[in-house]
C-alpha positions, 0 to 999 in steps of 0.5 A: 500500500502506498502511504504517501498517495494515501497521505497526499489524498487525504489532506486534499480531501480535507481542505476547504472545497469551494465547488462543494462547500457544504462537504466540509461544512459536514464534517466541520460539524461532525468534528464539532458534535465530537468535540462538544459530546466528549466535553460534556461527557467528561464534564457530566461525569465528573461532578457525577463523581465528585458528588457521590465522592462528597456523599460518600465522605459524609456517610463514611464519616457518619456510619463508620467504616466497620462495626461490631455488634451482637447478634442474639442479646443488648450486649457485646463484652469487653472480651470481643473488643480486647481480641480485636485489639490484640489480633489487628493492633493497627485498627482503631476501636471505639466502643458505643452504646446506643439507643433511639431518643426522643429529643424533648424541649417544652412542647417540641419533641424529635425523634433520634439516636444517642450515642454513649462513646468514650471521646478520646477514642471516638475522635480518633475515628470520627472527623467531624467531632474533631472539628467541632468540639471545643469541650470534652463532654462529662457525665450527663453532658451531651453534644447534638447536631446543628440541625437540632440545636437549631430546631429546639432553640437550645443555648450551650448550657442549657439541659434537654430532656432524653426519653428512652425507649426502654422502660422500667417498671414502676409499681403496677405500672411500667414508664418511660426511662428519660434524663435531662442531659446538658447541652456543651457543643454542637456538629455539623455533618454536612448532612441534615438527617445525621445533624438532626438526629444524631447526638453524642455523650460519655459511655458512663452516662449512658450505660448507667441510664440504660443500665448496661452491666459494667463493661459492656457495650451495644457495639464496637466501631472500627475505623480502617483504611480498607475495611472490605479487605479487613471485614472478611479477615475480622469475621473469621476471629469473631464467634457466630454470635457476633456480627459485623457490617460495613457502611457500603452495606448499610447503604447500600441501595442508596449507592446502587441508585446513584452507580444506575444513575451515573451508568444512564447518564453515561449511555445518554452523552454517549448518544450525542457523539453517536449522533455526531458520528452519523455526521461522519458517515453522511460527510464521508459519504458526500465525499465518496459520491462527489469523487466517484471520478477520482476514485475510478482514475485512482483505480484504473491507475493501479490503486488498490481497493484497499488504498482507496479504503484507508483514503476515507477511513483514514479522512473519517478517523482524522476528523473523529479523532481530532475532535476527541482531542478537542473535547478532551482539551476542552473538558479538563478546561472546563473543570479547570474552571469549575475547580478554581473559580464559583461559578456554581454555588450550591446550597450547603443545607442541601448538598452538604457543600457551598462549592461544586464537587468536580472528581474525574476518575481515571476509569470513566475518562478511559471509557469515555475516550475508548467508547468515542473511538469506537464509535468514529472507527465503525462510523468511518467503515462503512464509507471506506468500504462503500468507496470501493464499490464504485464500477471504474468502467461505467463512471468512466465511460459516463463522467 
């Protein structure tokens, strides 16, 4: 095959004609529809990314990578937590107690959980109380989140009444367990539904309300830096008895809804470089039945069918490629200007932040630019292969 005839064909072709202008204008637009649905897909995809990244964050911070729980009783022993620490020294641990609340202050009343932690541990684990508190809480002492403190207008060092949902009997009658716990600091998640119901105070005060025997916990959380890896590792030291789930678990069908959204979001910008491409094939095809002569000169001068052929998929995949260039450059340009300047502000009651989340991976620009190439290397084949059906005698004889 020779390269150079191919070479010198196609950069002709691809000059401006002024006898057929609107053949240019063709692929003028097929580069543009590339160029632009790439953009938008790389765009699209990451702020796709970087809000399930910001969601992620914000629920692993909440829900602890690792915990431990028991299985058929209210209790898990100390034991379980000194084997863990003995067989995974690198992993950090911080026992809990728990319990559903009912939030009480005058006539408003909201529902939640309190969790009775030990505080040098539980900051070891948990960011967002190392960024908010100021004060380590004592016994009876309770840290609640923002959402709350603002919904009940409590005032640090006020007290706030906690119902319990265990009961204890009184007499021929059985009643409510609650306590006045005072307010001494305040978190913010980021994420309304934690920052309104979920509350912090010592393990002491709580095991001695709910009146858990001594050393005994509702669970343990385990911060580790892979806890899929860990889960399995940690499962086979803990009896049948105990349990122990990871946060992907616990929410799982959430991440499953944004992973199917990411995915038809992906399959939708996916079609505006299909679409682009068709401008490919109408371009080339326009160019394949305006050179019928050329081609049937080429031929009868010794071309061969597949020089001919590489002529036009070589012209298709120029104009696709370079446009995937373009929109490449053009896309990190874009998120260049998303990451650096506010041009978007969100609400970060509603988002959990105030600038948009921008996180391209490396996995969705590959498919982005495999899938692109794909879809312009099918688009410039049936042209090249249209070209070279071209009866030499009949066009010469006639044109």
């Amino acid at each position: 095959m020779d390269k150079k005839l191919v070479n010198y064909i196609v950069r002709r072709y691809l000059r401006f004609d002024k006898e057929q202008p609107f053949i240019f204008l063709s692929a003028l637009l097929a580069f543009l529809g590339i160029m632009v649905g790439v953009m938008v897909l790389i765009i699209a995809m990451a702020i796709m990314n970087g809000f399930d990244k910001e969601f992620e964050k914000k629920l692993f911070t909440m829900n602890y990578p690792l915990t431990v729980f028991p299985k058929y009783s209210s209790y898990l022993y100390e034991d379980i937590l000194k084997t863990l620490q003995k067989e995974f020294p690198s992993l950090r641990y911080s026992p809990y107690i728990s319990s559903q609340v009912i939030y009480k202050k005058g006539d408003k009343l909201e529902g939640g959980i309190v969790f009775g932690v030990d505080f040098a541990k539980e900051r070891q684990i948990n960011d967002v109380l190392v960024s908010s508190l100021k004060k380590v809480p004592q016994k009876f002492e309770i840290v609640v989140g923002k959402q709350l403190f603002d919904e009940l207008y409590l005032v640090l060092g006020e007290k706030i009444f906690l119902l319990f949902t265990k009961s204890e009997p009184s007499g021929f009658s059985i009643t409510p367990i609650f306590k006045r716990f005072k307010v001494v600091g305040t978190f913010s998640s980021g994420l309304i539904a934690y920052d309104k119901a979920y509350s912090y105070t010592t393990l002491e005060s709580l095991r001695k309300v709910l009146r858990f025997p001594p050393h005994t916990f509702s669970g343990i959380h385990i911060y580790s830096p892979n806890p899929q890896k860990d889960l399995q590792k940690i499962k086979e030291v803990l009896p049948n008895s105990i349990g122990i789930v990871g946060w992907w678990q616990q929410n799982g069908n959430f991440f499953a809804a944004l992973a199917m959204e990411k995915r038809a979001l992906f399959i939708v910008l996916m079609l505006i470089i299909l679409i682009a491409s068709l401008n490919i094939v109408s371009s080339l095809l326009m160019t394949v039945m305006n050179r019928r002569k050329e081609i049937a000169l080429l031929l009868s001068l010794g071309a061969t069918p597949k020089e001919i052929r590489s002529i036009f998929f070589k012209l298709g995949s120029i104009i696709g490629g370079v446009g995937i260039l373009f929109g490449v450059a053009f896309g990190f340009i874009g998120l260049f200007i998303l990451q650096n300047f506010d041009i978007i502000q969100l609400p970060a009651d509603v988002y959990g932040t105030a600038k948009l989340p921008v996180d391209l991976s490396l996995q969705d620009l590959t498919l982005i630019i495999f899938g692109a190439i794909a879809i312009i290397l099918l688009s410039a084949t049936y042209p090249a292969r249209k070209a070279t059906k071209i009866n030499v005698i009949e066009v010469l004889r006639n044109e």
